[in-house]
N, CA, C and O atoms as a Maestro MAE file, in Angstrom:
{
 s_m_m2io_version
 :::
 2.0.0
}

f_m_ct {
 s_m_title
 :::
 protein
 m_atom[292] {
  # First column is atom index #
  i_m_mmod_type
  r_m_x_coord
  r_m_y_coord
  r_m_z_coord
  i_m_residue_number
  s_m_chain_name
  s_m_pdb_residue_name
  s_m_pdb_atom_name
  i_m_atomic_number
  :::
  1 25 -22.379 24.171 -1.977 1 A "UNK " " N  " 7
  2 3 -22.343 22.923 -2.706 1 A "UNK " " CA " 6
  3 2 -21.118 22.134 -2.251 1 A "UNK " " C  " 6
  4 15 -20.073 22.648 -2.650 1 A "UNK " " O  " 8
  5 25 -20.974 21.121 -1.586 2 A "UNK " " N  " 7
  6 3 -19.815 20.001 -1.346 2 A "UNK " " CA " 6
  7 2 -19.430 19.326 -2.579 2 A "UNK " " C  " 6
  8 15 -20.021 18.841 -3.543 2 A "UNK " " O  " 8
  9 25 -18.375 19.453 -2.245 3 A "UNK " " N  " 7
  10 3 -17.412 18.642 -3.587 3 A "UNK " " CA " 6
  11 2 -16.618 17.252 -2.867 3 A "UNK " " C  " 6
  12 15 -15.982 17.327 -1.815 3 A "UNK " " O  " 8
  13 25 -16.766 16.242 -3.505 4 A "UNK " " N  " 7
  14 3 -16.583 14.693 -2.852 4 A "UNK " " CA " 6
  15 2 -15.553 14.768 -3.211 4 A "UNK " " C  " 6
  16 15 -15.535 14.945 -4.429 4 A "UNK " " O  " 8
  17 25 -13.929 14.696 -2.461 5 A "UNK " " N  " 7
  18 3 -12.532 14.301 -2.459 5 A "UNK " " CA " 6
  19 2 -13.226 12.892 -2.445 5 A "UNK " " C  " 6
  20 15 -14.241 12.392 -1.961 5 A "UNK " " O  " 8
  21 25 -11.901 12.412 -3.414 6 A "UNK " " N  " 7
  22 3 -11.541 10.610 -3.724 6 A "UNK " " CA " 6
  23 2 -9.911 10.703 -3.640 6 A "UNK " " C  " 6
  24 15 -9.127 11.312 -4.369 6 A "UNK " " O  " 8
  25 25 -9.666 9.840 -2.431 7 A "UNK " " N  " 7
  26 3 -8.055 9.652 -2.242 7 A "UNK " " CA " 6
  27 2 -8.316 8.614 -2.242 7 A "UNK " " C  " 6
  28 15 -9.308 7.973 -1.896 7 A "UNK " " O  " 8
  29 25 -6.738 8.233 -2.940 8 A "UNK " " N  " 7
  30 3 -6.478 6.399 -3.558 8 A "UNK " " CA " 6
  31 2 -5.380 6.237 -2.000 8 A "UNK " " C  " 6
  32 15 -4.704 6.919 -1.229 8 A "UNK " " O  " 8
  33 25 -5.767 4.980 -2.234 9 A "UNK " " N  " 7
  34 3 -4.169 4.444 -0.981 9 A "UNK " " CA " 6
  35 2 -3.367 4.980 -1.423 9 A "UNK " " C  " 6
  36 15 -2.807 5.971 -0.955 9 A "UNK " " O  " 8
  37 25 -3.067 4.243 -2.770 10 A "UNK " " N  " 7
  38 3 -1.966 3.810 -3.522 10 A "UNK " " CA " 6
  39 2 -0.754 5.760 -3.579 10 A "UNK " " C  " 6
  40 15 0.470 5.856 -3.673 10 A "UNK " " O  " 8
  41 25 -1.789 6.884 -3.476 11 A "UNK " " N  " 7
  42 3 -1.509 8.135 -3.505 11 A "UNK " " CA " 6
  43 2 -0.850 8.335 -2.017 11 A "UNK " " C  " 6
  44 15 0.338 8.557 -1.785 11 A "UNK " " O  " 8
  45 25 -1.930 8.200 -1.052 12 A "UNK " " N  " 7
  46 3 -1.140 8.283 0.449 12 A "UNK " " CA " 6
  47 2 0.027 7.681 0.563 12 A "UNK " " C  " 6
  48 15 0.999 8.273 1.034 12 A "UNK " " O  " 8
  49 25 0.066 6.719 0.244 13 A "UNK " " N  " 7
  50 3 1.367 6.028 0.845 13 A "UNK " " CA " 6
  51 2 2.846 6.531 -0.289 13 A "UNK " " C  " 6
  52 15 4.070 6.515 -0.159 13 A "UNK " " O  " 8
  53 25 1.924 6.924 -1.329 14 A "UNK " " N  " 7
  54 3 3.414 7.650 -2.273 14 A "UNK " " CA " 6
  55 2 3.601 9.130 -1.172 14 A "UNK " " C  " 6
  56 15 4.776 9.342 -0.873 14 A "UNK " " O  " 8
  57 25 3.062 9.650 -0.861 15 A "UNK " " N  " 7
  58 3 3.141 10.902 0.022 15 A "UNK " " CA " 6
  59 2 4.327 10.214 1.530 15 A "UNK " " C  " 6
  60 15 5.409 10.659 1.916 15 A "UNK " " O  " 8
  61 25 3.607 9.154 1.978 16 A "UNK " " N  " 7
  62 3 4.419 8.830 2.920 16 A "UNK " " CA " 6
  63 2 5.586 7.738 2.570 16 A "UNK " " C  " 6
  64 15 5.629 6.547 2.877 16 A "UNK " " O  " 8
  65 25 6.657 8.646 1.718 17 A "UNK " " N  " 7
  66 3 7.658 7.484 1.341 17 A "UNK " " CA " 6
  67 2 8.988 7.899 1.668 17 A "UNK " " C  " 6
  68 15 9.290 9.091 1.714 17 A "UNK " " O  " 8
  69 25 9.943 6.808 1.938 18 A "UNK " " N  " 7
  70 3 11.079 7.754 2.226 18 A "UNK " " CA " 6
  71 2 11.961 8.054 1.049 18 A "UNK " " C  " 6
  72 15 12.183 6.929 0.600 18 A "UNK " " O  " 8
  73 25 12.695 9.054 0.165 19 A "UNK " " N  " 7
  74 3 13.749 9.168 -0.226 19 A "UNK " " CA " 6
  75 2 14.707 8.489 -0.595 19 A "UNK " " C  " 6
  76 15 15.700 8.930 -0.016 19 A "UNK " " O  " 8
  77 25 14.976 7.637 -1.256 20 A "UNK " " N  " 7
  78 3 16.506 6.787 -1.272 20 A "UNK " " CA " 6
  79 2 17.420 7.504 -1.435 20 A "UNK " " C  " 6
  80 15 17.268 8.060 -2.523 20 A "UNK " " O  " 8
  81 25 18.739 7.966 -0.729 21 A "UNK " " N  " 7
  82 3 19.615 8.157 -0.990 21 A "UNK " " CA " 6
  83 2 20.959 7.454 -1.085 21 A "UNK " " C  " 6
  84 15 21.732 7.118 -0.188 21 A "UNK " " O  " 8
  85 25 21.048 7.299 -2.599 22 A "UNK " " N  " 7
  86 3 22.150 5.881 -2.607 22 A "UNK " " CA " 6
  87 2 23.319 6.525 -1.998 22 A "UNK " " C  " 6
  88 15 23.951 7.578 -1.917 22 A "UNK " " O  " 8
  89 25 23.249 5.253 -1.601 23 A "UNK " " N  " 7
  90 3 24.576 4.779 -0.979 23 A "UNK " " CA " 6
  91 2 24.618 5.434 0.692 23 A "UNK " " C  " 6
  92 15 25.532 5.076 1.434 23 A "UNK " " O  " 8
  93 25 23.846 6.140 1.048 24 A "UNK " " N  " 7
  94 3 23.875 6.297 2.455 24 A "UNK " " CA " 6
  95 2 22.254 6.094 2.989 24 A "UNK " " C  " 6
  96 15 21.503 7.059 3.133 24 A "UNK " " O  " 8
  97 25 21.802 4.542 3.284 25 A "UNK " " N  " 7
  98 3 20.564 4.091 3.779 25 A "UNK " " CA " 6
  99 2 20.058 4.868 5.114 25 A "UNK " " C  " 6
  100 15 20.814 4.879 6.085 25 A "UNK " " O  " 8
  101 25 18.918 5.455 5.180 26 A "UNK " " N  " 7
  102 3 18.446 5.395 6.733 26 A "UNK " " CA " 6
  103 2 18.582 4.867 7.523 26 A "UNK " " C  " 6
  104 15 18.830 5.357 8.625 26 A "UNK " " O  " 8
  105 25 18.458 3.428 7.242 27 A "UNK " " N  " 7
  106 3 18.448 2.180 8.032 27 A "UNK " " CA " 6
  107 2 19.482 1.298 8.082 27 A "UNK " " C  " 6
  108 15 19.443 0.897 6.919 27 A "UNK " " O  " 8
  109 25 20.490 0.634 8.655 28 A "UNK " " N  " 7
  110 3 21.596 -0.598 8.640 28 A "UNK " " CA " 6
  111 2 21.581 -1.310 9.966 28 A "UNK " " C  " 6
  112 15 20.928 -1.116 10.991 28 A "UNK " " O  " 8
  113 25 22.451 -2.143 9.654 29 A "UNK " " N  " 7
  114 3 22.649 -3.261 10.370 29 A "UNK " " CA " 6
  115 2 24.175 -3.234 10.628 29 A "UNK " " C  " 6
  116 15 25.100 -3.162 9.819 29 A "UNK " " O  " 8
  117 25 24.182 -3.318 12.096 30 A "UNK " " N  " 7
  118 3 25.565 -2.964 12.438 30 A "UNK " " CA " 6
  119 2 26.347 -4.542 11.635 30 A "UNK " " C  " 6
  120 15 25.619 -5.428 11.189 30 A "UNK " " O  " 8
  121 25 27.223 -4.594 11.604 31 A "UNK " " N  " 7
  122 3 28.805 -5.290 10.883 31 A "UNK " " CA " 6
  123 2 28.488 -6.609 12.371 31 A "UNK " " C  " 6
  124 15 28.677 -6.305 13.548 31 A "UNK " " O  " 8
  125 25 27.916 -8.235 11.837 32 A "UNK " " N  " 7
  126 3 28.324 -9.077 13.088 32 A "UNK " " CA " 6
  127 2 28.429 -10.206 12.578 32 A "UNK " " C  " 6
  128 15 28.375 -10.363 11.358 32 A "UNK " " O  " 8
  129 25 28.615 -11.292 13.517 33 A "UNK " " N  " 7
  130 3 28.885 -12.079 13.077 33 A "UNK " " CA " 6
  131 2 27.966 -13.381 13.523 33 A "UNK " " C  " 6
  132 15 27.900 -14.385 12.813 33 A "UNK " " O  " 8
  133 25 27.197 -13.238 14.905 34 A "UNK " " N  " 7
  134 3 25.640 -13.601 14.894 34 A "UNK " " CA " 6
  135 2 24.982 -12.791 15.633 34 A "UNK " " C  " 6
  136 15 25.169 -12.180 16.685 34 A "UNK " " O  " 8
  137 25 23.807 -12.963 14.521 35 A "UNK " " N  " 7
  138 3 22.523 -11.742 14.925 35 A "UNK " " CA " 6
  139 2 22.220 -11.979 16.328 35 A "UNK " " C  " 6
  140 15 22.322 -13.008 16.997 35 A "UNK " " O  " 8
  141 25 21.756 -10.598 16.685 36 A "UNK " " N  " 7
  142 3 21.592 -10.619 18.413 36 A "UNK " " CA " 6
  143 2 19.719 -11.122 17.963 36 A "UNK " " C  " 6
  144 15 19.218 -11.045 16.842 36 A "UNK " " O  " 8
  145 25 18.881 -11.722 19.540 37 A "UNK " " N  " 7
  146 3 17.643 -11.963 19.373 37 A "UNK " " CA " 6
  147 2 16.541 -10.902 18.578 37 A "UNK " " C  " 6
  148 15 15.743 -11.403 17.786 37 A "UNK " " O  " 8
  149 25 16.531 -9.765 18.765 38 A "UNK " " N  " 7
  150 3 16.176 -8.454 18.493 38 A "UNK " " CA " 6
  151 2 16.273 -8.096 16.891 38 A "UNK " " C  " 6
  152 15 15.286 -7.705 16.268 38 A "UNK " " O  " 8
  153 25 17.402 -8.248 16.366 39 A "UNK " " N  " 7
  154 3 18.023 -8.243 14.939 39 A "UNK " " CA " 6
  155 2 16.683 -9.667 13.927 39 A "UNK " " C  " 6
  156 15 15.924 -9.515 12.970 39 A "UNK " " O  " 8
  157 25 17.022 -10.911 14.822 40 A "UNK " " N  " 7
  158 3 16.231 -11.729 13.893 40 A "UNK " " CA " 6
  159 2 14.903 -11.795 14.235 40 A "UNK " " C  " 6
  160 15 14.140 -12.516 13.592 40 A "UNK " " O  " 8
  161 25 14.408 -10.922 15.469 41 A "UNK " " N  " 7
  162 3 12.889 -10.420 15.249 41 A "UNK " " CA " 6
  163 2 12.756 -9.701 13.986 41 A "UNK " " C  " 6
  164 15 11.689 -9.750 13.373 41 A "UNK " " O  " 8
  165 25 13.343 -9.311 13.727 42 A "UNK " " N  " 7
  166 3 13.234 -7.995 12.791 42 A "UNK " " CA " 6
  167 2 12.715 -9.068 11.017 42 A "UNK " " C  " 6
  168 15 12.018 -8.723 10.063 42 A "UNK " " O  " 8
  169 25 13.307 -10.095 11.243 43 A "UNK " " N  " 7
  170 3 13.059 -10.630 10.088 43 A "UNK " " CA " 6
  171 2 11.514 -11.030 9.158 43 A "UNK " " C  " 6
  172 15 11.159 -11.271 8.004 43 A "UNK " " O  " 8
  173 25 10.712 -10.856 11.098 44 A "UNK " " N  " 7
  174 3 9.298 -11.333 10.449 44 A "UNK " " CA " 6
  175 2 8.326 -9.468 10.937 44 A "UNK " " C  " 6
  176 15 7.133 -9.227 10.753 44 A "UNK " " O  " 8
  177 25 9.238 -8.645 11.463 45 A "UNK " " N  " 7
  178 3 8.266 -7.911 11.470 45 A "UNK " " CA " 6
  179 2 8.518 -6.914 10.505 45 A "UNK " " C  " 6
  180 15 9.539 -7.153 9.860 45 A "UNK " " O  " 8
  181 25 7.852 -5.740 10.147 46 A "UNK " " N  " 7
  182 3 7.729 -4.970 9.602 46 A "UNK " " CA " 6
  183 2 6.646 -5.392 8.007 46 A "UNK " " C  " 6
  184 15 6.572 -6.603 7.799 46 A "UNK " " O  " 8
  185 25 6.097 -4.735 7.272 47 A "UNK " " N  " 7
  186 3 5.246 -5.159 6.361 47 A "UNK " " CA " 6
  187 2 5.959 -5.443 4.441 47 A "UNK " " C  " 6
  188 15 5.454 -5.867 3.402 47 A "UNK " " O  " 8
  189 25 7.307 -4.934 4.830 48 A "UNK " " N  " 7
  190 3 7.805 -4.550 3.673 48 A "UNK " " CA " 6
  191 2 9.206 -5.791 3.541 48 A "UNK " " C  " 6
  192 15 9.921 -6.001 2.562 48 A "UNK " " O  " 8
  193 25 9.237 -6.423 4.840 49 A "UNK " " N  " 7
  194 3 10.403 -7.172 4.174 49 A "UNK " " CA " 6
  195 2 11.477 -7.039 4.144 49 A "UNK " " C  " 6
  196 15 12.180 -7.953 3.712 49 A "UNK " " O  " 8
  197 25 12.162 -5.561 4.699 50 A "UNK " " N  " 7
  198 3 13.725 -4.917 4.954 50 A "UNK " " CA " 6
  199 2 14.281 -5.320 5.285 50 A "UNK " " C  " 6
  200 15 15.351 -5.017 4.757 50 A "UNK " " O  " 8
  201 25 14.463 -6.433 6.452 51 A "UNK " " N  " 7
  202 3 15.436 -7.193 6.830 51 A "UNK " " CA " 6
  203 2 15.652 -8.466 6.265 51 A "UNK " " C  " 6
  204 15 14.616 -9.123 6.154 51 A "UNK " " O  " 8
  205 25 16.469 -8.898 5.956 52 A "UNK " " N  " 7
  206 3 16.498 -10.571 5.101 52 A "UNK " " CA " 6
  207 2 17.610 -11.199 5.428 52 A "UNK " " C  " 6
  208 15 18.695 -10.623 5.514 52 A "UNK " " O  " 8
  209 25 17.432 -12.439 5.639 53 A "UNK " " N  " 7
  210 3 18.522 -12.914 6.151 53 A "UNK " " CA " 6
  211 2 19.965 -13.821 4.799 53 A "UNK " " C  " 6
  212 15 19.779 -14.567 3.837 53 A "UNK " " O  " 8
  213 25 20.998 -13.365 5.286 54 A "UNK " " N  " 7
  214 3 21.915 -13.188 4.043 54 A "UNK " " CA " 6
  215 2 22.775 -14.896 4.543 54 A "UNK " " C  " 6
  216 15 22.245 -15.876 5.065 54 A "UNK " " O  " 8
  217 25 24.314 -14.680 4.101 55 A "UNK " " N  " 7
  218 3 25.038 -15.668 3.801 55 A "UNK " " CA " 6
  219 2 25.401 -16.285 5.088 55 A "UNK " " C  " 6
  220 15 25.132 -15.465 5.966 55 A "UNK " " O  " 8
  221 25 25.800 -17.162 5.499 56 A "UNK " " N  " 7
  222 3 26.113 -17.254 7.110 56 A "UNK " " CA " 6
  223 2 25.898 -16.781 8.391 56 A "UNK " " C  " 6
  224 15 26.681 -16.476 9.291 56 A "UNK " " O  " 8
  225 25 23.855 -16.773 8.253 57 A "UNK " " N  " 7
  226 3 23.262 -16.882 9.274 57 A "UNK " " CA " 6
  227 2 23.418 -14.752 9.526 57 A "UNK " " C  " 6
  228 15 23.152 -14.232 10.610 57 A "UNK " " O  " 8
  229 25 23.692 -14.259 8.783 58 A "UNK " " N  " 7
  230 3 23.787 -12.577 8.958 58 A "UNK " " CA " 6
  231 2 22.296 -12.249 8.628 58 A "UNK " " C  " 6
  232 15 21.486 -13.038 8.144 58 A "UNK " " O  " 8
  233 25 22.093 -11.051 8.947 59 A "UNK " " N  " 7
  234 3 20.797 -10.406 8.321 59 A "UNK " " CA " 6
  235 2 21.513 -8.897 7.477 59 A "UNK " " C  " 6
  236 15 22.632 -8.384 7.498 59 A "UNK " " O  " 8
  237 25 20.684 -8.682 7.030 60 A "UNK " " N  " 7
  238 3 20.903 -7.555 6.171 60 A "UNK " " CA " 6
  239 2 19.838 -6.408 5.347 60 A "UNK " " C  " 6
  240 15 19.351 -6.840 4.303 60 A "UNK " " O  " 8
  241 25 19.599 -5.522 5.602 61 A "UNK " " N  " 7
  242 3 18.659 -4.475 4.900 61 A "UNK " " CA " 6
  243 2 18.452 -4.111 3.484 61 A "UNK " " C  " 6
  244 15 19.422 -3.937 2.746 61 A "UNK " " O  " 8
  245 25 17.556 -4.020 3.177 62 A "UNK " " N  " 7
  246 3 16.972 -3.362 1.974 62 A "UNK " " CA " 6
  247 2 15.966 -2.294 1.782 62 A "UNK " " C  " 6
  248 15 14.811 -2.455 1.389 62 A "UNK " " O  " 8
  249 25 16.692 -0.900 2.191 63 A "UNK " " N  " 7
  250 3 15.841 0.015 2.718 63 A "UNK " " CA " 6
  251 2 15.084 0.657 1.407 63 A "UNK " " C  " 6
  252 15 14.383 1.647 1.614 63 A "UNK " " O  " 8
  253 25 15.162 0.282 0.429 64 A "UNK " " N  " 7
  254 3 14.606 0.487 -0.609 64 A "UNK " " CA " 6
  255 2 12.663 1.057 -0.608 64 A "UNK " " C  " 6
  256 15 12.004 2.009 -1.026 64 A "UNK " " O  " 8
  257 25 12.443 -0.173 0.109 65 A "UNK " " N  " 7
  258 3 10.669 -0.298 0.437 65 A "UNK " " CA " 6
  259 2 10.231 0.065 1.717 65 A "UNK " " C  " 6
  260 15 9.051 0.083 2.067 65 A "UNK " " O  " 8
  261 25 11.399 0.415 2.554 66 A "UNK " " N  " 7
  262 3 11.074 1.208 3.824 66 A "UNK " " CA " 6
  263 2 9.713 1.921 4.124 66 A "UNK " " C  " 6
  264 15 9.861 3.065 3.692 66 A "UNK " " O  " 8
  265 25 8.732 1.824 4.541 67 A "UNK " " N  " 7
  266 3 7.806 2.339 5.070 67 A "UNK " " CA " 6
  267 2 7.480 3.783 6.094 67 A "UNK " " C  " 6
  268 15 6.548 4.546 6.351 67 A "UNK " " O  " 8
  269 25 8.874 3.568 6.445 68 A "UNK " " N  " 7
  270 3 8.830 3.878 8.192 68 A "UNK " " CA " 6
  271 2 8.088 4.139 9.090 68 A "UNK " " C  " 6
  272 15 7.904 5.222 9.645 68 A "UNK " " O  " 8
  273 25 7.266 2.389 9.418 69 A "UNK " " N  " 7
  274 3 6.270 2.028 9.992 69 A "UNK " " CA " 6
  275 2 6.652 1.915 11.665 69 A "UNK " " C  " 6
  276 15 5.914 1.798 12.644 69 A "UNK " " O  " 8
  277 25 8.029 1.998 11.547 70 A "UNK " " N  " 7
  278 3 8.173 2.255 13.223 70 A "UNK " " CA " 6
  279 2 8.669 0.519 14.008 70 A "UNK " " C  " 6
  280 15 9.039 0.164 15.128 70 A "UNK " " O  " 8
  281 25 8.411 -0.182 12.682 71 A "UNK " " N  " 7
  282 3 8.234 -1.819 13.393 71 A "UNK " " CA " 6
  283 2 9.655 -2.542 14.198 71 A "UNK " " C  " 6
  284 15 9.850 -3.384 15.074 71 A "UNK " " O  " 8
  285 25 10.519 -1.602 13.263 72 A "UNK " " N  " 7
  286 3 12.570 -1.900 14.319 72 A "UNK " " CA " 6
  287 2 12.240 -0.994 14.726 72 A "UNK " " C  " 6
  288 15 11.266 -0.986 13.973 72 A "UNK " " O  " 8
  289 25 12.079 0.153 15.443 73 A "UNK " " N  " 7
  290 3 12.531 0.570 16.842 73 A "UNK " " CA " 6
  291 2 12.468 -0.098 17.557 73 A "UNK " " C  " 6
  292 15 12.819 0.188 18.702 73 A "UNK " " O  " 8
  :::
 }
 m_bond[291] {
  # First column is bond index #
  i_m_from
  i_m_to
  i_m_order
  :::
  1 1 2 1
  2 2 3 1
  3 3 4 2
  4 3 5 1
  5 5 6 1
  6 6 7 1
  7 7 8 2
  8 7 9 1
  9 9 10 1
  10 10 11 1
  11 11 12 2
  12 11 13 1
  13 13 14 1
  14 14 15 1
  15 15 16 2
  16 15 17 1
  17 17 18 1
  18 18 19 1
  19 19 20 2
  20 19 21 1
  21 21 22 1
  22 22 23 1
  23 23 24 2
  24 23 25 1
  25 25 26 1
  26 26 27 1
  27 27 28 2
  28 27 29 1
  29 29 30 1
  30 30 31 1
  31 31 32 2
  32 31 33 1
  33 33 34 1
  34 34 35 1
  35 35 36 2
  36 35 37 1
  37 37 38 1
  38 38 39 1
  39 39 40 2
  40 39 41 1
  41 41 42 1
  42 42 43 1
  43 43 44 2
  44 43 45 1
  45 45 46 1
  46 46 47 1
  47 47 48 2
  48 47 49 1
  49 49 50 1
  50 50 51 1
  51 51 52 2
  52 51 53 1
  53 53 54 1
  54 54 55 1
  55 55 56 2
  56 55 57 1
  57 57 58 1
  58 58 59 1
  59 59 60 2
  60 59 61 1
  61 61 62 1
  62 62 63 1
  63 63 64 2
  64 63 65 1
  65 65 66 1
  66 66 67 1
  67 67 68 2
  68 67 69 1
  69 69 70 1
  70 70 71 1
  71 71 72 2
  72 71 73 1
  73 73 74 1
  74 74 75 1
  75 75 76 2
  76 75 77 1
  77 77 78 1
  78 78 79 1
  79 79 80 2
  80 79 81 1
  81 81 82 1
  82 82 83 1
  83 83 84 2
  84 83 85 1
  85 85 86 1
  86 86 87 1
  87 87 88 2
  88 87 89 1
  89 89 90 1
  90 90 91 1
  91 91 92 2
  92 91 93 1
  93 93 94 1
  94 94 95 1
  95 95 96 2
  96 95 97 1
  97 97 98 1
  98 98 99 1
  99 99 100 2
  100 99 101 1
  101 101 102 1
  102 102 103 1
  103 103 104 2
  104 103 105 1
  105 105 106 1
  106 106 107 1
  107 107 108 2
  108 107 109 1
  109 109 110 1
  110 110 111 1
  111 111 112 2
  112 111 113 1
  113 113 114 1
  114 114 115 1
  115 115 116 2
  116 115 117 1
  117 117 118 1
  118 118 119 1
  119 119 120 2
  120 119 121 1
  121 121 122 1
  122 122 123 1
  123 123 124 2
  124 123 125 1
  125 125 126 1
  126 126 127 1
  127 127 128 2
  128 127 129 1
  129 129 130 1
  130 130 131 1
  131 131 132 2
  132 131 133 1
  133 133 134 1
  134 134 135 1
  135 135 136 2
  136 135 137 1
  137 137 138 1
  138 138 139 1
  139 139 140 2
  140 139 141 1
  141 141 142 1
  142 142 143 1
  143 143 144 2
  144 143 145 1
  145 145 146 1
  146 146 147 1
  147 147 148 2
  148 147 149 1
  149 149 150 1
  150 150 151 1
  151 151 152 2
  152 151 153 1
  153 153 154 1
  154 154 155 1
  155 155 156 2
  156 155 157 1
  157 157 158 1
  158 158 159 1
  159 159 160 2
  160 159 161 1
  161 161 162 1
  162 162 163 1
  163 163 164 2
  164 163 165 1
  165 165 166 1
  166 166 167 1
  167 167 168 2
  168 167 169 1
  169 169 170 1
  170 170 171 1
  171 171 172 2
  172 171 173 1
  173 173 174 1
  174 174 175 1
  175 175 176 2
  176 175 177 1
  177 177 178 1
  178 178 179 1
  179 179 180 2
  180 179 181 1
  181 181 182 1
  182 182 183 1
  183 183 184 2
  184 183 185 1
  185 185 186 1
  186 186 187 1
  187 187 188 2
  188 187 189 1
  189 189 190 1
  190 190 191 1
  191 191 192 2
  192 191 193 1
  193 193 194 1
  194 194 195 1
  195 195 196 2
  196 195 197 1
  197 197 198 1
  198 198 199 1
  199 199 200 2
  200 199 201 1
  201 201 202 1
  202 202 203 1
  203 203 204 2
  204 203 205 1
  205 205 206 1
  206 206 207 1
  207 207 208 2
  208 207 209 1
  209 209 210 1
  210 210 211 1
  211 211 212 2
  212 211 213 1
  213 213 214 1
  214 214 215 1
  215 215 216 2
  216 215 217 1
  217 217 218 1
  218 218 219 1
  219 219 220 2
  220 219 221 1
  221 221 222 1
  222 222 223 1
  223 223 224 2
  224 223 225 1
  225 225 226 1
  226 226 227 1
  227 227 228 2
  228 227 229 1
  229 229 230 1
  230 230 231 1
  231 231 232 2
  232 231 233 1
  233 233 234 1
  234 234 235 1
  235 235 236 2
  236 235 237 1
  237 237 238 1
  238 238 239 1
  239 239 240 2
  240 239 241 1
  241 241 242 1
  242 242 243 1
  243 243 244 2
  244 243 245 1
  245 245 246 1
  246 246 247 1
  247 247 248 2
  248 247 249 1
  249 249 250 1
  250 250 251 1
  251 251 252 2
  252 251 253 1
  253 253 254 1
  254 254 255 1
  255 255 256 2
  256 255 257 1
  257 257 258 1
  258 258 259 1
  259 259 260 2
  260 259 261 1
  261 261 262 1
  262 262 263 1
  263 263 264 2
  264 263 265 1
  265 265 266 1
  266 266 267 1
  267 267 268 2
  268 267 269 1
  269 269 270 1
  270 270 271 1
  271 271 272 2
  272 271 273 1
  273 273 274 1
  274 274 275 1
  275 275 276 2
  276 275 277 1
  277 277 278 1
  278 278 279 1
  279 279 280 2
  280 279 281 1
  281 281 282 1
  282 282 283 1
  283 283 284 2
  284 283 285 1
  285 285 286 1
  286 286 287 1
  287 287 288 2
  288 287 289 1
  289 289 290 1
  290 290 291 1
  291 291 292 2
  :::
 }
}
């Protein structure tokens, strides 16, 4: 007799999540003073939004919603 598994997204992607550990992120942004080309790609890729651009043209992370979809390497 087969038994029908039902997986939700919403379950997978809690399986694939990273950890927050405050105060020491996976992810940063080195210390500058203008973003290199590469850095402000980063602003439109990834699905979650991690990079954002801050006070005087800087970018900055929010590894909070991290995916680690691979999209900054």
């Amino acid at each position: 007799m087969a038994t029908e598994l039902s997986v939700r997204v919403g379950d997978k992607l809690y399986q694939n999540r990273n950890l927050v550990d405050s105060g020491r992120p996976h992810i940063r942004v080195r210390e500058h003073t203008t973003p290199t080309a590469p850095l402000l790609a980063l602003l439109k890729a990834g699905p979650t939004r991690c990079y954002e651009p801050a006070d005087k043209g800087q970018v900055e992370t929010t590894p909070d919603g991290c995916l680690e979809c691979g999209a900054c390497r």
